[in-house]
N, C-alpha and C positions, 0 to 999 in steps of 0.2 A: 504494500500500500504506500502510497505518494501523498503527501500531502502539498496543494498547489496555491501557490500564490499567483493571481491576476490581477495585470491593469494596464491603462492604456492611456493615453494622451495624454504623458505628465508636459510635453511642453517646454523641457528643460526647467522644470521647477521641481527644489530636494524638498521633502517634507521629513523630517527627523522621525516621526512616526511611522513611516514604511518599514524600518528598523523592527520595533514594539508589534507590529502588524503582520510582519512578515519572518518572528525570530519561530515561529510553529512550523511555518511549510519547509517541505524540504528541495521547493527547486520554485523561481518565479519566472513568470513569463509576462512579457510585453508586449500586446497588441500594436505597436508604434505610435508614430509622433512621442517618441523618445524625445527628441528636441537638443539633447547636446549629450555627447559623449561621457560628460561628464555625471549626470544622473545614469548611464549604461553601468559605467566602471562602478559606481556606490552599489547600483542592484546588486551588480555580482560579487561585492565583498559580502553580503550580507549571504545571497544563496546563491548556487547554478542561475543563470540567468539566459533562456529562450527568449529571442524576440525576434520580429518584424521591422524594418522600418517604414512609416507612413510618408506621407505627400509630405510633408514638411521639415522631413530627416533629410538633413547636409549632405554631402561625399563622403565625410568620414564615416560615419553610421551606416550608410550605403554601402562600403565597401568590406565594413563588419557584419552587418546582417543583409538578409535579403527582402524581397519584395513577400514572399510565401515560404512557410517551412510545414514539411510534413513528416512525423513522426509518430512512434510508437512510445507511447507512458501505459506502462502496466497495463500491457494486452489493449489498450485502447485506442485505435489510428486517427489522429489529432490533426486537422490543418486549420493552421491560424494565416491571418492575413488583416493587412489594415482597413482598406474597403472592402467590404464583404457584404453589404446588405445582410437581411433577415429572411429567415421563411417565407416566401409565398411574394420576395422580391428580391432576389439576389444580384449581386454587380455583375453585369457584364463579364467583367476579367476574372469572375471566377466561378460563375453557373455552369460552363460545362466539365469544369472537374467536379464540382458537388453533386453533378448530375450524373456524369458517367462513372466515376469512383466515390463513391459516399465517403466520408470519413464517420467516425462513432459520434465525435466531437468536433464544433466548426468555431471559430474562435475569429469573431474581429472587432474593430474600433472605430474612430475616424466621427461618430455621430454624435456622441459625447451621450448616447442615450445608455444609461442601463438597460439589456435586457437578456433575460435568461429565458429560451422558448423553445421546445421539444416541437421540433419538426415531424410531425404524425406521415408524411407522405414518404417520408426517406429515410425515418428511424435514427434521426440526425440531433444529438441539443446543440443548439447554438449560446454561444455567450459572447454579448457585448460588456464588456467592466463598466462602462460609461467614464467620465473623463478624471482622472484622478490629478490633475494640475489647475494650476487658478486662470489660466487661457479659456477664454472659451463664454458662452452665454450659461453652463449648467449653475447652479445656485445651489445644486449638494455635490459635494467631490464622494465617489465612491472605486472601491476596489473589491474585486471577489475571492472568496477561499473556498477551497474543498478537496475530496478527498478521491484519490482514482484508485481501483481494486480491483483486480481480474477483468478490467475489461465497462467496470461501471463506476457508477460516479456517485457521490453523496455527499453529506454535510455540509451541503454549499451555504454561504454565510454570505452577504452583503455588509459590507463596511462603511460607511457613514463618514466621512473624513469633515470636521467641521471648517469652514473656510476660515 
């Protein structure tokens, strides 16, 4: 069992409590718009750090991570990406891999909206973290936790970051 830290559009803003938030999981990932190299390098002191970079990640971020990453976390086939739409409206640049390869778990960011939604048509959960940086119009900063085991997923928790 894995326990995961999620979040996405920090925007190059450190928040000291991703530390406190993140000292449980044992690997974090980031949906992009990283924003500076600098918030990348602190994720990964703290755990393993997965990420994407979004439309607003520099060259150096670009040339650290990629646009899409696909993997396996405990028996579960995981693709995250920064533009990814939701259920029943997916982006362009990535509907026909969600279409012809499912993954278990579909993981993006970029809307600053939270949302956690089990896709009935494709047996797919998607999670957006919504925007854990102070960029942006959202009015709650959130990040997500849970936990991945043979293949499923549980104890997901939403996080509340106060601005």
């Amino acid at each position: 069992m894995k326990r995961i830290g999620l979040l996405s559009d920090t925007h190059g803003f450190w928040d000291d409590r991703y530390l406190k938030y993140f000292e449980e999981c044992d690997e974090i990932w980031h949906a992009g718009d990283i924003g500076s190299l600098e918030v990348a390098m602190k994720l990964q002191e703290i755990r393993p750090l997965r990420a994407v970079y979004g439309n607003i990640d520099g060259g150096d971020l670009r040339r650290i991570f990629s646009e899409k990453l696909r993997w396996t976390c405990e028996e579960a086939d995981v693709l995250m990406t920064h533009i990814g739409g939701y259920p029943g409206k997916y982006d362009p640049r990535i509907r026909n891999i969600i279409y012809t390869n499912t993954p278990k778990l579909f993981i993006s960011g970029h809307s600053h909206i939270l949302k956690v939604q089990y896709d009935k048509t494709l047996g797919m959960l998607h999670i957006n973290p919504g925007a854990a940086g102070i960029q942006g119009w959202q009015k709650v900063r959130t990040i997500v936790r849970f936990s991945v085991n043979k293949g499923s997923f549980s104890d997901l928790e939403v996080i509340e970051i106060p601005r």
